[in-house]
C-alpha positions in Angstrom: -15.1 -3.3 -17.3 -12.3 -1.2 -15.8 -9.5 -4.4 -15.2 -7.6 -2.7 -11.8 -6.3 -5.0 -8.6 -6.3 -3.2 -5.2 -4.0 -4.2 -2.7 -4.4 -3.2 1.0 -2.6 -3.7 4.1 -2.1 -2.5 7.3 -0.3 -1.6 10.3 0.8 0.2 13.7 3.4 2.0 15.3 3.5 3.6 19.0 3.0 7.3 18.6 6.5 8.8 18.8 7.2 6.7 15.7 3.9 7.6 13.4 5.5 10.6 11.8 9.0 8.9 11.2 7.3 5.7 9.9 4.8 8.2 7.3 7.4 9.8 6.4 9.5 7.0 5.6 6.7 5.5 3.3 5.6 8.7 1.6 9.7 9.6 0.6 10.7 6.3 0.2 9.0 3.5 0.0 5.8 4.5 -1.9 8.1 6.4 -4.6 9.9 3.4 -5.3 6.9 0.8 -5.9 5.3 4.0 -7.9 8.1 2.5 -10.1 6.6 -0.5 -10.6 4.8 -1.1 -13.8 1.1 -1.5 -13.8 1.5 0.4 -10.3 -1.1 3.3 -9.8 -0.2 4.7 -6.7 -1.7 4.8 -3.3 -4.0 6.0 -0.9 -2.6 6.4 2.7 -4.6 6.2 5.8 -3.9 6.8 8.7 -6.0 6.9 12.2 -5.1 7.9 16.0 -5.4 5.3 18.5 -5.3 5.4 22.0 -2.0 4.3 22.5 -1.1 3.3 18.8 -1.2 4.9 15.0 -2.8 2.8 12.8 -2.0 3.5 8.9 -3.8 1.7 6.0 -2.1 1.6 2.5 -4.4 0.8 -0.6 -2.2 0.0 -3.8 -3.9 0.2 -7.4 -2.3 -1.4 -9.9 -3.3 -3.0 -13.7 -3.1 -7.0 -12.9 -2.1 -9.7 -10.3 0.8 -9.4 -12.9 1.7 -6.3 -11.7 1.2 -6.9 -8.3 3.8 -10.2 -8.7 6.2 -7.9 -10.3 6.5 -5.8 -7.4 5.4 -8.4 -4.6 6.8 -11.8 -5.9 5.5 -15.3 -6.7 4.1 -15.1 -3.4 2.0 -12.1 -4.5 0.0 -12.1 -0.7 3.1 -12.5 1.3 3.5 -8.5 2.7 6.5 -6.5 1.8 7.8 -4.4 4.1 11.5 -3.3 4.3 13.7 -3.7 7.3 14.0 -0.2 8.5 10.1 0.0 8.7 9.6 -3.1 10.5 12.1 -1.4 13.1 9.4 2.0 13.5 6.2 -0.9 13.8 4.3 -2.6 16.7 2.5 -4.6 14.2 1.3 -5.2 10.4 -0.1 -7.7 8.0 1.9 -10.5 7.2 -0.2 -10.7 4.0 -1.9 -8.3 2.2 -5.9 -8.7 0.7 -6.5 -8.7 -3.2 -9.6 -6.9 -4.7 -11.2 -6.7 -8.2 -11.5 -3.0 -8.2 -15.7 -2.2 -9.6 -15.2 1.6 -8.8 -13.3 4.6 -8.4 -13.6 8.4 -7.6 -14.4 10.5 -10.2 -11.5 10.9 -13.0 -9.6 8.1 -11.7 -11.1 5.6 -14.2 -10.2 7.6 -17.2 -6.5 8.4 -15.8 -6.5 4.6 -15.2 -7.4 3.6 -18.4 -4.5 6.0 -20.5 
């Protein structure tokens, strides 16, 4: 059975701060917990509201011991730096935990190497 840990979490910005605030976690933030060993790499979300952007990051990584090396003891409590908090109406204060059962195609084998 493929052994991978999802972790996903959420949140929103008004929409003159979407583009600042994606771009800030695709240059910065993402790169650096790509670091991370045992990380995988993300999928980013991200949906139009009415008044708000709502984005949706999905982490894969090997083990809860991968996501404690990156998240802490505390592996639910939600990580988000200082200068995004500042471009964000709201997020998760904790982030959800999932025994991955599937992926797309050719993501099981490049998890696997």
């Amino acid at each position: 059975m493929l052994a991978v840990i999802s972790r996903e979490w959420s949140c929103r910005c008004v929409q003159d701060n979407a583009d600042r605030y994606e771009e800030l976690l695709l240059t910065r933030i993402l790169p650096e917990l790509d670091g991370v060993g045992g990380c995988h790499g993300a999928y980013v979300f991200r949906r139009e509201l009415a008044d708000e952007v709502e984005f949706v990051v999905l982490h894969l990584f090997d083990s809860l011991a991968s996501v404690q090396a990156f998240a802490g003891e505390d592996y639910e409590t939600a990580v988000v730096p200082t200068e995004a908090r500042a471009l964000l109406t709201s997020f998760d204060h904790t982030a959800r935990h999932f025994d991955v059962r599937t992926t797309p195609r050719g993501l099981v084998t490049e998890l696997k190497q």
